[in-house]
C-alpha positions in Angstrom: 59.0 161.1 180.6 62.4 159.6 181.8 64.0 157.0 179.6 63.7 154.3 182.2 59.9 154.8 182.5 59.2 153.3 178.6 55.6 152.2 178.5 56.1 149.5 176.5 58.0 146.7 174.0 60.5 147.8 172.0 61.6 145.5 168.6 65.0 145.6 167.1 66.5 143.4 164.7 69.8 141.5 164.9 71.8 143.8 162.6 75.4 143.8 164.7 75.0 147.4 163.9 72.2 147.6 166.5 74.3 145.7 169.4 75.4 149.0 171.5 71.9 150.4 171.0 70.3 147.3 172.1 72.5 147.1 175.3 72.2 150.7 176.1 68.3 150.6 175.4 68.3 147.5 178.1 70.3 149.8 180.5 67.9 152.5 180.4 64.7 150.5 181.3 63.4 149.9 178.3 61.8 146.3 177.3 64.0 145.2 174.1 63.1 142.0 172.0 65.5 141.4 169.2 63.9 139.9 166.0 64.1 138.9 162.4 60.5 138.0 161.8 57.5 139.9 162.9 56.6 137.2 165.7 57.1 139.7 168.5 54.7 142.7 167.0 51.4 143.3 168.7 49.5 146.4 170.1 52.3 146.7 173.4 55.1 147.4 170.8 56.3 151.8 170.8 59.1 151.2 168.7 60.5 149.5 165.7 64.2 149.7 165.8 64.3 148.3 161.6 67.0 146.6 160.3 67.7 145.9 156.8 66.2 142.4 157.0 62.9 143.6 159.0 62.7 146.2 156.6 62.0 143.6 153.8 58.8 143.1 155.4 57.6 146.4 154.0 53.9 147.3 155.0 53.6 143.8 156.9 55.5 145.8 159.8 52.4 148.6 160.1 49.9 146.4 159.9 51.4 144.1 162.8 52.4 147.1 165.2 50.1 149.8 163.7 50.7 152.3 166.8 54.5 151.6 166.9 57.1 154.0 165.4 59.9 153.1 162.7 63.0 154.3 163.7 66.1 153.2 160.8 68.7 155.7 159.4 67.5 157.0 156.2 70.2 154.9 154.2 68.5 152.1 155.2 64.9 153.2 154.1 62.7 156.4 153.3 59.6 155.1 155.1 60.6 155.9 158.9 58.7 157.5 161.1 61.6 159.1 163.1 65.4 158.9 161.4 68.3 157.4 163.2 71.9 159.0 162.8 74.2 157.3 160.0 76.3 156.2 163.1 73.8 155.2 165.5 75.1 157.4 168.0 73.5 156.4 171.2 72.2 159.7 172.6 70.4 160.6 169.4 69.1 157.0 169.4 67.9 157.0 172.7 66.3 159.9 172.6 64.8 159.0 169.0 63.4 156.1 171.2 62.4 158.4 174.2 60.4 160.2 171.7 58.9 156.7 170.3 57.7 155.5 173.4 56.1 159.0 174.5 54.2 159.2 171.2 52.7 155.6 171.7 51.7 156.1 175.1 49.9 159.4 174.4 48.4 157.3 171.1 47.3 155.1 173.3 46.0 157.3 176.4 44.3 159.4 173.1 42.2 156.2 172.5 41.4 155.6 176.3 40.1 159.3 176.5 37.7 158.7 173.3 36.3 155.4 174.5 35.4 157.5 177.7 33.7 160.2 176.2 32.0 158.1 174.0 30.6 156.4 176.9 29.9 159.6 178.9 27.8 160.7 175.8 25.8 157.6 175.9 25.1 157.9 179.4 24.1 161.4 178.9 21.8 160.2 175.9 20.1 157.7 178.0 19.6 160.7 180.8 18.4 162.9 178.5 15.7 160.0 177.4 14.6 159.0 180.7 14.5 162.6 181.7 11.8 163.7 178.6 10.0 160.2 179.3 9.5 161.1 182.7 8.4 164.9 182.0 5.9 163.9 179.1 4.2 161.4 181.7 1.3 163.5 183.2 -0.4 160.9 185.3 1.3 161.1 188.8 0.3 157.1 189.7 2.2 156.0 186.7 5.0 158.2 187.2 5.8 157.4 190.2 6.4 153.6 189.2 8.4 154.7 186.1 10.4 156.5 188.7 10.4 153.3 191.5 
């Protein structure tokens, strides 16, 4: 997937260290809300760009976004789901990113593809019923008006 095709919301905090990252993120394509509270989380977010004051949040953040990805360099907190360079260099970031966005949106095409199947399996169940109904009926007269 190319960086400008990001499937969805991306949240950062306001850390000044985040600045060049939040501009070149913007540059690429991608959807960037900057935040200090946990206002902007919801099911459409890939990414969680943490900053030390997001990171206070703690487990509030998974909860809120449970599909998104924590990205932070590891001084900043053990926890992330994908590590960001000391320096924030912006091709490792915006690949990490890349990477974030592409994992949601096969979370999220994952979930489609069960809800589907599920479905198709109920269908087939309620084939399968009508189907032995139909062959254990031996008088044609009835039958047929099952069948019309």
């Amino acid at each position: 997937m190319p960086i400008s095709s990001a499937p969805a919301e991306i949240i950062m905090g306001l850390s000044p260290q985040l600045d060049a990252l939040a501009i070149a993120l913007k540059q690429n394509g991608f959807c960037v809300q900057r935040s200090t509270d946990l206002s902007w989380l919801n099911n459409n977010t890939a990414a969680l760009i943490a900053d030390p004051q997001l990171l206070q949040y703690g487990s509030l953040l998974r909860d809120r976004a449970c599909d998104a990805l924590l990205l932070a360099p590891a001084t900043w907190t053990a926890d992330a789901d994908l590590e960001l360079p000391e320096d924030l260099a912006l091709p490792a970031c915006l690949k990490a990113v890349e990477h974030a966005c592409q994992h949601w949106l096969l979370r999220h095409k994952s979930r489609q593809l069960k809800h589907e199947l599920e479905h198709e399996r109920e269908t087939r169940q309620d084939l399968t019923e009508i189907g032995i109904a139909l062959s254990a009926e031996n008088n044609l007269d009835r039958l047929l008006r099952l069948i019309l």
